[in-house]
C-alpha positions, -999 to 999 in steps of 0.1 A, spaced: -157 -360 97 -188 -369 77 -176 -401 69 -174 -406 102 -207 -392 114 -220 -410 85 -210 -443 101 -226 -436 131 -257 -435 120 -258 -460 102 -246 -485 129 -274 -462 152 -302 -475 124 -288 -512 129 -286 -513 166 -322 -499 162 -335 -523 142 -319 -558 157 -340 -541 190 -367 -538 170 -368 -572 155 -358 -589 194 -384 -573 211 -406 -584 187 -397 -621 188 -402 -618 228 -435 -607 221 -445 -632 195 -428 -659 214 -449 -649 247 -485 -641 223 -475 -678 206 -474 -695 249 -505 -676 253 -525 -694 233 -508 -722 237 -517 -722 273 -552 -712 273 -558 -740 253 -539 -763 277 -551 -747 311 -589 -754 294 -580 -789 294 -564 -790 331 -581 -794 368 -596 -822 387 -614 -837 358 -588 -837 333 -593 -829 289 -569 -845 266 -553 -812 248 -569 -828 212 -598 -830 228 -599 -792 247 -589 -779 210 -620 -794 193 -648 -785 225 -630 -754 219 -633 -750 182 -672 -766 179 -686 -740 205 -674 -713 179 -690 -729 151 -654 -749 139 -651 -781 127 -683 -799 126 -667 -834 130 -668 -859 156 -694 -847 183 -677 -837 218 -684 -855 250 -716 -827 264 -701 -830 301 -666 -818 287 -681 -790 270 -696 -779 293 -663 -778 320 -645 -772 292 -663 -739 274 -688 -732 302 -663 -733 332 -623 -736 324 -629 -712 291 -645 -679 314 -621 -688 344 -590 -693 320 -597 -657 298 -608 -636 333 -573 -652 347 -554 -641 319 -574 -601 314 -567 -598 354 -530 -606 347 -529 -583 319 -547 -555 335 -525 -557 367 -492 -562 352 -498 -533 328 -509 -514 357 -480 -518 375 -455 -508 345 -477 -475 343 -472 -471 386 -437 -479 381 -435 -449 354 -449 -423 366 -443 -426 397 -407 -432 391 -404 -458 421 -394 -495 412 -416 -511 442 -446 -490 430 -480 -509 423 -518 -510 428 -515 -512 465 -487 -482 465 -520 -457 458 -542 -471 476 -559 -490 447 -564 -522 459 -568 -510 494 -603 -488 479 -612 -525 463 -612 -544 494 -628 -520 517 -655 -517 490 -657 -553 489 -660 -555 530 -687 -535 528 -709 -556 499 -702 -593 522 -708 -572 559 -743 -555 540 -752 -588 523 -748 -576 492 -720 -603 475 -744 -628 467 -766 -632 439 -796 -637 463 -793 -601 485 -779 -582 448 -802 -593 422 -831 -572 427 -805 -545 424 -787 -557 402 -813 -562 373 -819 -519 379 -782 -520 369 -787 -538 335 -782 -571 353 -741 -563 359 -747 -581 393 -755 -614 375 -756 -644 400 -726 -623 416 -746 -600 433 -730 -565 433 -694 -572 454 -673 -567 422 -690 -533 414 -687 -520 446 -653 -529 447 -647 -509 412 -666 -482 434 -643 -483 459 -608 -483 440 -620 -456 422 -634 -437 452 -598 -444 464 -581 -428 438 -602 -398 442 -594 -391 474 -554 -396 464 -557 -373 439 -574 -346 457 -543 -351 485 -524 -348 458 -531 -319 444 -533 -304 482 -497 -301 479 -497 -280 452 -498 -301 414 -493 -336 411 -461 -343 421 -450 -379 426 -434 -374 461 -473 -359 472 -490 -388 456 -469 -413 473 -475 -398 501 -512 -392 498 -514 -433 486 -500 -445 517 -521 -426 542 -553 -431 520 -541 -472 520 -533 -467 556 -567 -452 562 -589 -483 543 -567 -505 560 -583 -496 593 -617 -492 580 -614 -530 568 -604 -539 601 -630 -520 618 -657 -539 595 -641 -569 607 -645 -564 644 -679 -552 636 -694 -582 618 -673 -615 630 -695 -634 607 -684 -621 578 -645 -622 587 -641 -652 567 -658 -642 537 -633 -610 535 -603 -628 541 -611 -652 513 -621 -628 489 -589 -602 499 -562 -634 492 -575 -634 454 -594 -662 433 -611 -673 403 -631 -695 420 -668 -698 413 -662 -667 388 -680 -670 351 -686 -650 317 -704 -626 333 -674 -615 354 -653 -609 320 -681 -594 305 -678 -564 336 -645 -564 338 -635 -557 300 -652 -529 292 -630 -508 322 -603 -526 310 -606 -520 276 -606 -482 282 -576 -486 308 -556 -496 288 -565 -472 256 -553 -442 280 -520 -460 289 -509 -467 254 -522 -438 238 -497 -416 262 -470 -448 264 -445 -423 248 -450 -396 280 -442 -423 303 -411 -423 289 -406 -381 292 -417 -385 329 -388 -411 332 -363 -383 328 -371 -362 351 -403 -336 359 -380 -306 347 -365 -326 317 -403 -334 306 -413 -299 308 -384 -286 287 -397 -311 261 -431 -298 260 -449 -323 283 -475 -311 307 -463 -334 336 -491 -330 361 -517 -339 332 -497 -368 316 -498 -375 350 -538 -371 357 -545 -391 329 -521 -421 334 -531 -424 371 -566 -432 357 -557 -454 326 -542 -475 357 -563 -476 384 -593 -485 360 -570 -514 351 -560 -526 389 -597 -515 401 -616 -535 372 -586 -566 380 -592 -565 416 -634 -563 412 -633 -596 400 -603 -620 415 -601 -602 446 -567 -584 459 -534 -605 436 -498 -591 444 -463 -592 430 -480 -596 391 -477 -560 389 -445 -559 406 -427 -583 390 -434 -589 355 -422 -550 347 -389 -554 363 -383 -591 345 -390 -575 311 -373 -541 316 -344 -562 321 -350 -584 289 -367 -557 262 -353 -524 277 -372 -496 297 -390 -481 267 -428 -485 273 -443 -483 239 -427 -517 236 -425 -526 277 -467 -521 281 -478 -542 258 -449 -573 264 -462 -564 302 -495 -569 297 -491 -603 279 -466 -619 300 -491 -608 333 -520 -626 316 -496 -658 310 -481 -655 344 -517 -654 360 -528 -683 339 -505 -709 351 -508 -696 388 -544 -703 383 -541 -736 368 -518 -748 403 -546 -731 424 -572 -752 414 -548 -784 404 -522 -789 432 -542 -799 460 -558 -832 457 -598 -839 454 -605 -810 436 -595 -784 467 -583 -748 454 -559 -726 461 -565 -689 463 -544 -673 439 -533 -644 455 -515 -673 476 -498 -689 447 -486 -656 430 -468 -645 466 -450 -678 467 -439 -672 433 -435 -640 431 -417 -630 459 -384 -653 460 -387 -646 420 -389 -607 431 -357 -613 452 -338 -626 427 -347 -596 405 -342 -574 430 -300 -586 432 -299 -583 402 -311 -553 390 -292 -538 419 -258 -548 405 -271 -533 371 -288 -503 392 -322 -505 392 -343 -483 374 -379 -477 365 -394 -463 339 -360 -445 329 -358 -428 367 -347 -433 400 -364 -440 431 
């Protein structure tokens, strides 16, 4: 009998570590195509880099290699435009795939993202109202934004008030939420539809309001890098950063919350604070992501159920292969945005990521209901 039990652990301790070591190669392989890639995209777009070339701009603008001089015009499209454009494409991919994963978990619903909680919705309604009050350009912000420590930039203030707004929109969730008595996932889904619903409206109101400025919304609500700089990394980060400190740092409750709200509770785990806390870590992620590339589906929808199905459902190891293979996937939707259409035309990107996305979504979605889909280690 103790031989026996003996055995088992062992082979337990085994089956542990060959886990341990493949989920660790995924996310080597996919930190190894990431810089790959940046590299690459940097070099990609309607005045193409050799990828020699892109690597040595790259490594004389930090002070590398002191060889033969660079070309100045590729430097500069090189560091000064492709280099902001390709790390902002890959932190919004991060910060919305890891987003997702944390929507997904807590909310225990497999089609759960940014938009499910209104989110994104709070982001383009507070984006509306920057382009309808002439605030989204550089010229009508600036004055405000120098008060601000010069956040606005050349941007004018549209990607703060669109943080504004996703927050603002979480707020109001959250106080639905705990209307109903705690924070129960069936309430908060709940409370993020109507509160979506709700913005929804308001956007269209603004709309019918201000005809002029209907085409400036739509453009900015379909997602795109287009135009954006270092100074939009430089806003976004800092939210980002702090996003996703609260996710990791309670990746292990995500998992608790997986089993069930009365399974959690037995275990010690205040569920309506784990809760709280991982709502926000989130939504600064998808409000900081959608601030600055404008409203981008399916990353946060797909690239969790494509790695739970590869790596497992565990999140300390599912957040962080999440957030690098949203930042890859991002990258390369980017680089076909502004490459696939002839004489340097672009692509928004939220346009590209749909086409992807949702026949890839499909495909996912068979399969992981022959295997029974799950998220986060609970049903829907």
């Amino acid at each position: 009998m103790t031989t026996g039990t003996g055995d088992s652990r062992a082979q337990g301790r085994i089956l542990r570590a060959k886990v341990l070591w493949s989920n660790a190669l995924w996310i080597g392989l996919i930190c190894a195509a990431s810089l790959v890639s940046a590299v690459v995209a940097c070099g990609l777009g309607s005045f193409p880099s050799p990828p020699a070339e892109t690597l040595r701009a790259l490594l004389q603008a930090v002070g590398i290699g002191a060889g033969q001089p660079v070309d100045p015009a590729l430097s500069v499209v090189v560091v000064d435009i492709r280099l902001a454009r390709v790390a902002l494409a890959w932190l919004t991919g991060a910060a919305l795939a890891t987003a997702g994963c944390v929507f997904q978990g807590v909310l225990r619903n497999p089609l759960a993202d940014a938009f499910t909680l209104g989110v994104s919705g709070g982001a383009a309604f507070g984006a509306s109202v920057a382009i309808i009050s002439g605030l989204g350009s550089g010229l009508a912000g600036g004055a405000v934004a120098d008060s601000l420590g010069g956040l606005g930039g050349s941007t004018g203030l549209l990607p703060l008030f669109a943080l504004a707004g996703a927050l603002l929109a979480l707020g109001a969730v959250l106080a639905l939420g705990k209307a109903g008595g705690g924070l129960r996932r069936e309430t908060l889904v709940l409370a993020g539809i109507v509160v979506s619903t709700f913005l929804s409206a308001l956007i269209s109101l603004l709309k019918s309001l201000d005809e002029e400025s209907v085409a400036s919304i739509v453009f900015w609500i379909m997602g795109s890098f287009q135009g954006r700089g270092f100074e939009h990394v430089r806003l976004a980060w800092p939210y980002m950063a702090v996003g996703l400190g609260l996710v990791f740092w309670r990746a292990r409750e995500l998992d608790l919350l997986g089993l069930g709200e009365g399974q959690a509770r037995l275990l010690g785990l205040d569920a309506g604070r784990s809760r709280l806390w991982l709502l926000i870590g989130a939504s600064l992620l998808s409000g900081a992501a959608v601030a600055v590339s404008g409203v981008i589906g399916f990353v946060g929808l797909v690239v969790p159920h494509l790695l739970r199905l590869v790596i497992g459902a565990g999140h300390r190891t599912l957040l962080p292969a999440s957030a690098l293979l949203g930042g890859l996937l991002l990258l390369w939707s980017d680089v076909l945005a502004r490459s696939i259409l002839p004489g340097g035309a672009e692509l928004p990107v939220g346009v590209v990521t749909a086409l992807i996305g949702g026949p890839f979504f499909c495909l996912l979605l068979g399969r992981s209901g022959r295997m029974g889909l799950r998220a986060g280690g609970g049903g829907a």
